[in-house]
Each structure stands twice: as structure tokens, then as C-alpha cells.
mmJSON file of the N, C-alpha and C atoms, coordinates in Angstrom:
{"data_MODEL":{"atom_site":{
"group_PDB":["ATOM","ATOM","ATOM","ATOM","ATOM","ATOM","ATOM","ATOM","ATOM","ATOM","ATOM","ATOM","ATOM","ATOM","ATOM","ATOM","ATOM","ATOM","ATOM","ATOM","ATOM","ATOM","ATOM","ATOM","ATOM","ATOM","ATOM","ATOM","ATOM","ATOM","ATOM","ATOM","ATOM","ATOM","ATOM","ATOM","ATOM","ATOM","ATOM","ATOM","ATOM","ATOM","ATOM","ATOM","ATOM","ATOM","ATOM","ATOM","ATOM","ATOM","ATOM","ATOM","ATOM","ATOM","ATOM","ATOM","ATOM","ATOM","ATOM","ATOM","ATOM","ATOM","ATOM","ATOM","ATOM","ATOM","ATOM","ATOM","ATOM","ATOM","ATOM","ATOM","ATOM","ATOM","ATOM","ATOM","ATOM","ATOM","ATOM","ATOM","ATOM","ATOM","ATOM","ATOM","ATOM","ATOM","ATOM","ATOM","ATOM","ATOM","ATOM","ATOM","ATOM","ATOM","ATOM","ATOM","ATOM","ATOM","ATOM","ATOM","ATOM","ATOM","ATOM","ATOM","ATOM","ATOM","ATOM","ATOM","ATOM","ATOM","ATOM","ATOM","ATOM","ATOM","ATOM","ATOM","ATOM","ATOM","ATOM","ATOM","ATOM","ATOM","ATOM","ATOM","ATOM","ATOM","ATOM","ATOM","ATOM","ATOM","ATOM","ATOM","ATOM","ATOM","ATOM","ATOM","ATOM","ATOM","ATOM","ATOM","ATOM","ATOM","ATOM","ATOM","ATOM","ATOM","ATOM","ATOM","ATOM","ATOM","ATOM","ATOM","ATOM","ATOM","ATOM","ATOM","ATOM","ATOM","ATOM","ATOM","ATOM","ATOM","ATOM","ATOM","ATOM","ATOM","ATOM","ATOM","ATOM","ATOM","ATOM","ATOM","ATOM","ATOM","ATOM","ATOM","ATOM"],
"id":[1,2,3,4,5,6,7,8,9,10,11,12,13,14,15,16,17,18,19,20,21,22,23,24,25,26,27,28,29,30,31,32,33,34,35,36,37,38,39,40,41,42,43,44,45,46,47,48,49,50,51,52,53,54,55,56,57,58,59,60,61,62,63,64,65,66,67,68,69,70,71,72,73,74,75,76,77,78,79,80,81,82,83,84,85,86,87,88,89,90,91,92,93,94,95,96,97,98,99,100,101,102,103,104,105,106,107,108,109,110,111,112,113,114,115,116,117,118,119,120,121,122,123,124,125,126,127,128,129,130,131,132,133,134,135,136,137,138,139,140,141,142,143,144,145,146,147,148,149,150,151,152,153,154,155,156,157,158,159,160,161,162,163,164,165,166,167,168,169,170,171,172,173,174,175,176,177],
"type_symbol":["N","C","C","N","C","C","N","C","C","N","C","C","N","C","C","N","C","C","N","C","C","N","C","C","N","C","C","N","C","C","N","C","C","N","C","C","N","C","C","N","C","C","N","C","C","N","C","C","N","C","C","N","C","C","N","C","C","N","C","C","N","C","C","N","C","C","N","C","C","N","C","C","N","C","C","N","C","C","N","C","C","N","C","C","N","C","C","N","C","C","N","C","C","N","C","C","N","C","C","N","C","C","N","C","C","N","C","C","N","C","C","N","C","C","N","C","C","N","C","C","N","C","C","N","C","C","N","C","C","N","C","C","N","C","C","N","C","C","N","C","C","N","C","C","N","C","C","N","C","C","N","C","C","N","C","C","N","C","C","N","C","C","N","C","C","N","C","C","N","C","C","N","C","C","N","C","C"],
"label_atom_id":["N","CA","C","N","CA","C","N","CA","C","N","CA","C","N","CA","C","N","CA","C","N","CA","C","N","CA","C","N","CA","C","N","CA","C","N","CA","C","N","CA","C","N","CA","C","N","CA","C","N","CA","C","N","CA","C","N","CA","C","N","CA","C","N","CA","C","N","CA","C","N","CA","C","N","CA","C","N","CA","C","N","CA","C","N","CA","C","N","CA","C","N","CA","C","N","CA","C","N","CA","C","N","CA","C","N","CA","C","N","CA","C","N","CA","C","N","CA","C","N","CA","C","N","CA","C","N","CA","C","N","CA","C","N","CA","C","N","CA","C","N","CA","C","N","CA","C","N","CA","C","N","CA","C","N","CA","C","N","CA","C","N","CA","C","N","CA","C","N","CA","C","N","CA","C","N","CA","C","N","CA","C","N","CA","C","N","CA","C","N","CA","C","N","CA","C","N","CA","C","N","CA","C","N","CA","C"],
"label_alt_id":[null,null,null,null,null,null,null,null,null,null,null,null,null,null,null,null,null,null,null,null,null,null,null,null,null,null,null,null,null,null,null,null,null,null,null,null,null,null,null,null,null,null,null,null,null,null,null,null,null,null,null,null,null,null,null,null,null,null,null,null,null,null,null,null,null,null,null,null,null,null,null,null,null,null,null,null,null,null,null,null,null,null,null,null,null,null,null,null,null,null,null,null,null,null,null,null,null,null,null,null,null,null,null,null,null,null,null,null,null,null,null,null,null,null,null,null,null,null,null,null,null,null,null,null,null,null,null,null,null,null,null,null,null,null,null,null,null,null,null,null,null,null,null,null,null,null,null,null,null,null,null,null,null,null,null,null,null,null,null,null,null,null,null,null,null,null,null,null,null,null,null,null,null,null,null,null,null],
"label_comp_id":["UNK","UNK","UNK","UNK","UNK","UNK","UNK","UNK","UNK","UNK","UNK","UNK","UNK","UNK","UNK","UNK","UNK","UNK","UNK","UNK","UNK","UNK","UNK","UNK","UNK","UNK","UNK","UNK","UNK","UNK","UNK","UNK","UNK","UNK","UNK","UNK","UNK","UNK","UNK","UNK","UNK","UNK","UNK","UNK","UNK","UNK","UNK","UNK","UNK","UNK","UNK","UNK","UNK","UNK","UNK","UNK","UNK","UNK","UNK","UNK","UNK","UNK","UNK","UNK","UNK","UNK","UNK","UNK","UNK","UNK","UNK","UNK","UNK","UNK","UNK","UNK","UNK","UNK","UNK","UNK","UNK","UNK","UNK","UNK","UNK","UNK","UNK","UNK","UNK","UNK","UNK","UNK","UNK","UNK","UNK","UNK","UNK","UNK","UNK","UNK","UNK","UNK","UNK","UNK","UNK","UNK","UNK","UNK","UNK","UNK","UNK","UNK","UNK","UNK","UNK","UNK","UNK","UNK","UNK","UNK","UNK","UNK","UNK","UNK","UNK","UNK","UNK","UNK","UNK","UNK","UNK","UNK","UNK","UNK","UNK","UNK","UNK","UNK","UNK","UNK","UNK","UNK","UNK","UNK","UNK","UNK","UNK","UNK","UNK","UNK","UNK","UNK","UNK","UNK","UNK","UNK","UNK","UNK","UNK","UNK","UNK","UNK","UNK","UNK","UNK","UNK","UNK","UNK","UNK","UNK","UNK","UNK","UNK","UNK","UNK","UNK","UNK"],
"label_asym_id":["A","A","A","A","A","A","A","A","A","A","A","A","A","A","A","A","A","A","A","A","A","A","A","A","A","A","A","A","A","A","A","A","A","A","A","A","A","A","A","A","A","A","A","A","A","A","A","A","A","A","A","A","A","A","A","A","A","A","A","A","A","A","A","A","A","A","A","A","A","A","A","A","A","A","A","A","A","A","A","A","A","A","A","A","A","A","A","A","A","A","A","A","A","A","A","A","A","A","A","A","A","A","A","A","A","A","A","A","A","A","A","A","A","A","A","A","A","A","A","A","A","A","A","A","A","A","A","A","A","A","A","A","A","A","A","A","A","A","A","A","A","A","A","A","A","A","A","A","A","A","A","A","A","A","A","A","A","A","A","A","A","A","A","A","A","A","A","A","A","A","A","A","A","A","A","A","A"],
"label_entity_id":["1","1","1","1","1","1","1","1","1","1","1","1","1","1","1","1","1","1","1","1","1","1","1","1","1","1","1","1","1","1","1","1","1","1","1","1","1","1","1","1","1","1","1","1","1","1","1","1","1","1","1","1","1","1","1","1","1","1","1","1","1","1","1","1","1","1","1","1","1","1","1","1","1","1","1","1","1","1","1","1","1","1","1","1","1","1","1","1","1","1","1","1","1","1","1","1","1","1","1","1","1","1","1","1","1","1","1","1","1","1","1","1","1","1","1","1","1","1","1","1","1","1","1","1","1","1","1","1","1","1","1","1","1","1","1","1","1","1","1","1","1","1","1","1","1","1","1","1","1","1","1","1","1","1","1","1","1","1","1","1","1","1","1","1","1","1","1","1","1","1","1","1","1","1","1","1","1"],
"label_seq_id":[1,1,1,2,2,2,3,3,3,4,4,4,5,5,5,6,6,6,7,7,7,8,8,8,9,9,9,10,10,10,11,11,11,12,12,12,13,13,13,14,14,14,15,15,15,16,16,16,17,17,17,18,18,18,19,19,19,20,20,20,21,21,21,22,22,22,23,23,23,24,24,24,25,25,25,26,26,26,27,27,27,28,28,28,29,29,29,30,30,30,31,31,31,32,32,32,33,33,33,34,34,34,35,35,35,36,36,36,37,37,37,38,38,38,39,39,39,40,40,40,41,41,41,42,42,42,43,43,43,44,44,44,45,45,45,46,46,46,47,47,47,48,48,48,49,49,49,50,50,50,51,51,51,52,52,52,53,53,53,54,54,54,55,55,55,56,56,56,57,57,57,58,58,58,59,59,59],
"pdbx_PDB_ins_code":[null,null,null,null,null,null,null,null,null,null,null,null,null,null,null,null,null,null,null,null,null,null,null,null,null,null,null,null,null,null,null,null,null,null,null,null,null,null,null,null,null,null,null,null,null,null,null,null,null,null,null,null,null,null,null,null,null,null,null,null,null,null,null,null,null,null,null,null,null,null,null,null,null,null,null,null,null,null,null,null,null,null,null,null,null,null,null,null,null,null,null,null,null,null,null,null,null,null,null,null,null,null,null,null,null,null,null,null,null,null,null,null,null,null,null,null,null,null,null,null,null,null,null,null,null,null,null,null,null,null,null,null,null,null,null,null,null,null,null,null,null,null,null,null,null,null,null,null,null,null,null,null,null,null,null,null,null,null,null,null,null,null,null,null,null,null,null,null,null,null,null,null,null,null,null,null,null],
"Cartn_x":[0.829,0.0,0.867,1.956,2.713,3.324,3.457,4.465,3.771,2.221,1.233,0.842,1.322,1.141,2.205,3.571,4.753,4.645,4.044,3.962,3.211,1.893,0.813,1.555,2.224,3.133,4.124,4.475,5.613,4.964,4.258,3.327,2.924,1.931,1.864,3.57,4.852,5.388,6.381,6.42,6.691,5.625,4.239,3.162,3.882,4.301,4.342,5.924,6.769,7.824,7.338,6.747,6.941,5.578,5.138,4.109,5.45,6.662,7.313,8.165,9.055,10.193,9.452,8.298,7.625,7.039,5.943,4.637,4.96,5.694,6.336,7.345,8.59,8.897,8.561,8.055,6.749,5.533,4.889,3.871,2.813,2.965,2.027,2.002,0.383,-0.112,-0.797,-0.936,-1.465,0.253,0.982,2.131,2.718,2.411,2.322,1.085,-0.049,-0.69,-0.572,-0.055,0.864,2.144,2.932,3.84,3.342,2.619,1.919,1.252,0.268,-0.178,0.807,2.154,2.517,3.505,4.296,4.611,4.042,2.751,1.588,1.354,1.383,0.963,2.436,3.315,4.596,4.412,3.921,3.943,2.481,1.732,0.749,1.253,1.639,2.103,3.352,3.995,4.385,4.561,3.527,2.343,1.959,1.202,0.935,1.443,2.515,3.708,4.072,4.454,4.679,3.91,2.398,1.408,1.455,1.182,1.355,2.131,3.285,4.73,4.114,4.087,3.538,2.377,1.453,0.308,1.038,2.043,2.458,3.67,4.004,4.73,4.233,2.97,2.179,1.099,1.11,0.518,1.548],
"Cartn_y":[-1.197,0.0,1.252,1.056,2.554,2.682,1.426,1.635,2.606,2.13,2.403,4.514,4.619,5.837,7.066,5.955,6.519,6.983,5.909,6.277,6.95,6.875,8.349,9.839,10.176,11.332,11.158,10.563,10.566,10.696,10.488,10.743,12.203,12.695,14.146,14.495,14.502,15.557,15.259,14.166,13.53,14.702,14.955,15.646,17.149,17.688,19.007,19.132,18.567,18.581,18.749,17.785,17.787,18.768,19.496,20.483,21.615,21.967,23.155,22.616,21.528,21.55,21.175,20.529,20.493,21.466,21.808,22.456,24.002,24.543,25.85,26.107,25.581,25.856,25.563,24.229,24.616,24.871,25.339,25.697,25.124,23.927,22.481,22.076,22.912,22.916,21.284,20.704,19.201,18.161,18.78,17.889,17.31,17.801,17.338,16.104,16.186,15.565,14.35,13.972,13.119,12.637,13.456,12.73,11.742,12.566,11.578,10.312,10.236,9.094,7.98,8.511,7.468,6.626,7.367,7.466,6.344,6.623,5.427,4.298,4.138,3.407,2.173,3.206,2.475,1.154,1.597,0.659,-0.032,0.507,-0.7,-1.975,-1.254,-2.7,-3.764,-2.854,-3.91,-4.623,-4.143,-4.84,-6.071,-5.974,-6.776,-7.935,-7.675,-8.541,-9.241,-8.87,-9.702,-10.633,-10.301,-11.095,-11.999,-11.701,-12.937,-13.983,-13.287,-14.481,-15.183,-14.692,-16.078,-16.532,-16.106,-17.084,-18.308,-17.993,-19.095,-20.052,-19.469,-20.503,-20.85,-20.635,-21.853,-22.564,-22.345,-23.533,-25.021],
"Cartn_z":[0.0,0.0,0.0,0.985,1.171,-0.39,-1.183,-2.569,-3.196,-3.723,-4.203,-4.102,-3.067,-2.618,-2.932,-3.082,-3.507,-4.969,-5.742,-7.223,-7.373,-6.838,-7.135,-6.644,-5.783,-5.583,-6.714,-7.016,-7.995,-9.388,-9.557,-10.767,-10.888,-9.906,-9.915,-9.747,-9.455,-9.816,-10.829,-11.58,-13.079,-13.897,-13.449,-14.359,-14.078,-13.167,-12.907,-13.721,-13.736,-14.076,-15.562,-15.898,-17.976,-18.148,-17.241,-17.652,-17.781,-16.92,-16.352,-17.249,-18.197,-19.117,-20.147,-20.745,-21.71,-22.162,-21.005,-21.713,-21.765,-20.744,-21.008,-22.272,-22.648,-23.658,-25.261,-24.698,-26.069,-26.782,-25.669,-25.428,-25.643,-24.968,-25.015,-23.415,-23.29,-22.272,-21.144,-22.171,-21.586,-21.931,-21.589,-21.725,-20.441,-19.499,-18.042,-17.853,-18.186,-18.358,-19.21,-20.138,-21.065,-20.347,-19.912,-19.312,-17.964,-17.602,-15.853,-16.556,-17.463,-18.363,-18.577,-19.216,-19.743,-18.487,-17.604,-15.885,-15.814,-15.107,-14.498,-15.208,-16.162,-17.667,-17.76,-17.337,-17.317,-15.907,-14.727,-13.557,-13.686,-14.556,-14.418,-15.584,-16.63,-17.678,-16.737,-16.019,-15.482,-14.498,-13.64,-12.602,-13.381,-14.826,-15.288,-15.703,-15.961,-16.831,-15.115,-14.367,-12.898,-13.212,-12.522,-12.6,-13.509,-14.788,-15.758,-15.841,-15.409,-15.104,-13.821,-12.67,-11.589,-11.542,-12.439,-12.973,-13.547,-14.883,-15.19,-14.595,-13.959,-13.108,-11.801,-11.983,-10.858,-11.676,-12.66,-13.383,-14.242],
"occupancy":[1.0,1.0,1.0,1.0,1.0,1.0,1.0,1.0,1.0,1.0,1.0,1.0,1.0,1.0,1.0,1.0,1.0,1.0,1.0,1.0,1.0,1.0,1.0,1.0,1.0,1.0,1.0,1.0,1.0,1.0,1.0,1.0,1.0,1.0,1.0,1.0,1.0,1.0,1.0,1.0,1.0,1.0,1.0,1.0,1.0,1.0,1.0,1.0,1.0,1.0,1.0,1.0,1.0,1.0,1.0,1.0,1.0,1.0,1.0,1.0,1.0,1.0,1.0,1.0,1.0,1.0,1.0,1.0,1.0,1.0,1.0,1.0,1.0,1.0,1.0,1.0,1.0,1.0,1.0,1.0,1.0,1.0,1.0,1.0,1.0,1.0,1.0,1.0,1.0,1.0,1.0,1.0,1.0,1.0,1.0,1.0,1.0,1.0,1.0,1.0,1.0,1.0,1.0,1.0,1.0,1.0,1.0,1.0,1.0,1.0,1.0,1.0,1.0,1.0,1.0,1.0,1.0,1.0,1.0,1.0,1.0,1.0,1.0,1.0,1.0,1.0,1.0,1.0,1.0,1.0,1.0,1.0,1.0,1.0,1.0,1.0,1.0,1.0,1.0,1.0,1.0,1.0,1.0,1.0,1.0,1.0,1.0,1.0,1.0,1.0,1.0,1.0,1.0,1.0,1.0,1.0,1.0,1.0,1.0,1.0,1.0,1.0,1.0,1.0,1.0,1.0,1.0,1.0,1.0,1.0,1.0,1.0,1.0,1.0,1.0,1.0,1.0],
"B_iso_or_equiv":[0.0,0.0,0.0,0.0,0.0,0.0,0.0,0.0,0.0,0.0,0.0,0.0,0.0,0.0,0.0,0.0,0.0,0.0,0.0,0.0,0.0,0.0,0.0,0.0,0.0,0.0,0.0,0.0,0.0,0.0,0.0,0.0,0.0,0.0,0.0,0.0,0.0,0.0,0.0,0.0,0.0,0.0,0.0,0.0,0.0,0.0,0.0,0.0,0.0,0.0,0.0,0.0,0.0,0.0,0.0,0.0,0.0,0.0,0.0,0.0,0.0,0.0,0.0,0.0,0.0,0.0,0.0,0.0,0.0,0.0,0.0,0.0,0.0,0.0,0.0,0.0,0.0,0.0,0.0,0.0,0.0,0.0,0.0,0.0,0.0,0.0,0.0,0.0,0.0,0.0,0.0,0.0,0.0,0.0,0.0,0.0,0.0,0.0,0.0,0.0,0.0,0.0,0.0,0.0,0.0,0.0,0.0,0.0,0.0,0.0,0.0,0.0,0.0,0.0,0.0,0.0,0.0,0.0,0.0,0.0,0.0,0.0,0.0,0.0,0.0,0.0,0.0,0.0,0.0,0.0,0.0,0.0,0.0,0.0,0.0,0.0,0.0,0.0,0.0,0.0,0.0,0.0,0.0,0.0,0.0,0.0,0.0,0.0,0.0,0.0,0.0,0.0,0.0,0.0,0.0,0.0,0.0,0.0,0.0,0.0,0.0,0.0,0.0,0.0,0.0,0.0,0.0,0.0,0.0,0.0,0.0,0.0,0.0,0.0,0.0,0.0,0.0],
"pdbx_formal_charge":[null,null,null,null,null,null,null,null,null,null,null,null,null,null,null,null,null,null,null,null,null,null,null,null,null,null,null,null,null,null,null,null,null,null,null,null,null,null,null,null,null,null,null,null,null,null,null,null,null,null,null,null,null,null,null,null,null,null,null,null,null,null,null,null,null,null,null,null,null,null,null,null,null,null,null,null,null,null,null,null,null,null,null,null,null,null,null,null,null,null,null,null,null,null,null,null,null,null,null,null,null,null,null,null,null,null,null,null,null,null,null,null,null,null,null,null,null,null,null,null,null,null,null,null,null,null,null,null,null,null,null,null,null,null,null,null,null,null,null,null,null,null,null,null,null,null,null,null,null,null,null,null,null,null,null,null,null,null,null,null,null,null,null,null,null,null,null,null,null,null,null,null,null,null,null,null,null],
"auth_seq_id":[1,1,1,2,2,2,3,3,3,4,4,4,5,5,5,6,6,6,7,7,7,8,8,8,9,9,9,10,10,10,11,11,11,12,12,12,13,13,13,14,14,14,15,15,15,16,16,16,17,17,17,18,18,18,19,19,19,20,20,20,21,21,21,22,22,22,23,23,23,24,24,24,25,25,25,26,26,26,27,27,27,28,28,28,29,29,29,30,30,30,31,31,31,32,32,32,33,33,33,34,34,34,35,35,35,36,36,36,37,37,37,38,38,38,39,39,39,40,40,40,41,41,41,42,42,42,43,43,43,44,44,44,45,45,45,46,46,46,47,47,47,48,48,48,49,49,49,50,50,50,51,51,51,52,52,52,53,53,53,54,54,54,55,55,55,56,56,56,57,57,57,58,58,58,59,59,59],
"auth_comp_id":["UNK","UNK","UNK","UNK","UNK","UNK","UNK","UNK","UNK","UNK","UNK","UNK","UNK","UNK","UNK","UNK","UNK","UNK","UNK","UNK","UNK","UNK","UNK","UNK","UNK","UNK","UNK","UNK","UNK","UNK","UNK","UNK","UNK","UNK","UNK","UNK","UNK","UNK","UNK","UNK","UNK","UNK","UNK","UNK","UNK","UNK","UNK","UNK","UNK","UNK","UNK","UNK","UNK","UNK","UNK","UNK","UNK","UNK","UNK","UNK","UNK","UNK","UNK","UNK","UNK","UNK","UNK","UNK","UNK","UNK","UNK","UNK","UNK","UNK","UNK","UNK","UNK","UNK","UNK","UNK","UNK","UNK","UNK","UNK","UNK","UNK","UNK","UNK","UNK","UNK","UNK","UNK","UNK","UNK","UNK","UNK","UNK","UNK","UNK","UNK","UNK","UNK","UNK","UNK","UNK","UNK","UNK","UNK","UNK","UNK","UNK","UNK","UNK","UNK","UNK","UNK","UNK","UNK","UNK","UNK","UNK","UNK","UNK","UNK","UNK","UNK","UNK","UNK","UNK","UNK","UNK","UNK","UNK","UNK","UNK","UNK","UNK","UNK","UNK","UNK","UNK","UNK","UNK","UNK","UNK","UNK","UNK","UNK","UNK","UNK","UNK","UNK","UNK","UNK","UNK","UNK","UNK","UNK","UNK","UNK","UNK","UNK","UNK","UNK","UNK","UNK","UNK","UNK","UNK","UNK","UNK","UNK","UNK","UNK","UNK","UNK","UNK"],
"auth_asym_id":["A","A","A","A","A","A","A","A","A","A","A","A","A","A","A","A","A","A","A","A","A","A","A","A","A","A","A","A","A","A","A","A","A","A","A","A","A","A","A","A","A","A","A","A","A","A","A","A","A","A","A","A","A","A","A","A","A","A","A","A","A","A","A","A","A","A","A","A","A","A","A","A","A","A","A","A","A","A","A","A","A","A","A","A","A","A","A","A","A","A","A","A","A","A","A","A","A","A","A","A","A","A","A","A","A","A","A","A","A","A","A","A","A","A","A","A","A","A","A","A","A","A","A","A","A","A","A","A","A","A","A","A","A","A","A","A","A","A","A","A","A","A","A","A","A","A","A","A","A","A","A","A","A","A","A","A","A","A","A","A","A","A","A","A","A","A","A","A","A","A","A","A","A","A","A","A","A"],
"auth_atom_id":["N","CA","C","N","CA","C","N","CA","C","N","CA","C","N","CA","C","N","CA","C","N","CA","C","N","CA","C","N","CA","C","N","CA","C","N","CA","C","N","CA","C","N","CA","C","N","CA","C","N","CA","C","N","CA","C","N","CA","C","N","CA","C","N","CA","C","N","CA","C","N","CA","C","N","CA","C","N","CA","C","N","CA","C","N","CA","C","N","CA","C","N","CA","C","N","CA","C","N","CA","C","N","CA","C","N","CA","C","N","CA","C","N","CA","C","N","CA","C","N","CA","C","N","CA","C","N","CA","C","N","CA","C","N","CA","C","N","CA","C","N","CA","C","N","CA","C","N","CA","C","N","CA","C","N","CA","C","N","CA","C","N","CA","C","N","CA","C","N","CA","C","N","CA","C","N","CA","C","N","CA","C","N","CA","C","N","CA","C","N","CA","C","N","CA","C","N","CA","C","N","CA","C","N","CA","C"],
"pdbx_PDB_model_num":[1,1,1,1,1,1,1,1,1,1,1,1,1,1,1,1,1,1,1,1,1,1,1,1,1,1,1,1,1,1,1,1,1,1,1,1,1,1,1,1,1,1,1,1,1,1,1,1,1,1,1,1,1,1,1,1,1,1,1,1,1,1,1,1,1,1,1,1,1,1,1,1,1,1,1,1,1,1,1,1,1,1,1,1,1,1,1,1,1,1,1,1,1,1,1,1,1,1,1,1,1,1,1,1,1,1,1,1,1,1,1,1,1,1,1,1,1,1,1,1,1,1,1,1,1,1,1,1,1,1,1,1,1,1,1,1,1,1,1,1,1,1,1,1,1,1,1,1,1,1,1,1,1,1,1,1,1,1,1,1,1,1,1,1,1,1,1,1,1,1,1,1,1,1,1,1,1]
}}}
């Protein structure tokens, strides 16, 4: 649970960061928003990929 909590903080400031070196110099305002997406996106695929592996090695 405490991990879980780590990455959601780390996500918002992964988002604030690529809003303040993305979206400011190029003036691409939802680029913070894109970066936090793909962040999170990154630990759930491989949440998934865990899982899948000890599904199959307990079958």
C-alpha cells in the first residue's frame, strides 16, 4: 500500500515537471498531463507482466 502511494506522488510531480520543461517551452499545455499518463501506464504494464509471469509458473 505505502508503494502504491509513492507512485501516485511521484506521478503528480513527473506531471508538474513535464508540464514546467515540456509544456512551457513549447507551449504544449497538456504535456504534463501526457507525461503523468505514460509514468503510471509504465507501472501498471508492469504490474501486469509480474502477474502474468507467476500465474504461469504456478501452473
Amino acid at each position: 500500500m505505502g508503494r502504491d502511494i509513492i507512485i501516485a506522488v511521484m506521478t503528480f510531480v513527473v506531471g508538474f515537471l513535464g508540464t514546467v520543461y515540456l509544456g512551457g517551452p513549447l507551449n504544449w499545455p497538456d504535456a504534463g498531463a501526457i507525461v503523468a499518463i505514460a509514468f503510471i501506464g509504465f507501472f501498471i504494464l508492469r504490474r501486469l507482466d509480474k502477474d502474468e509471469k507467476d500465474d504461469q509458473s504456478d501452473g
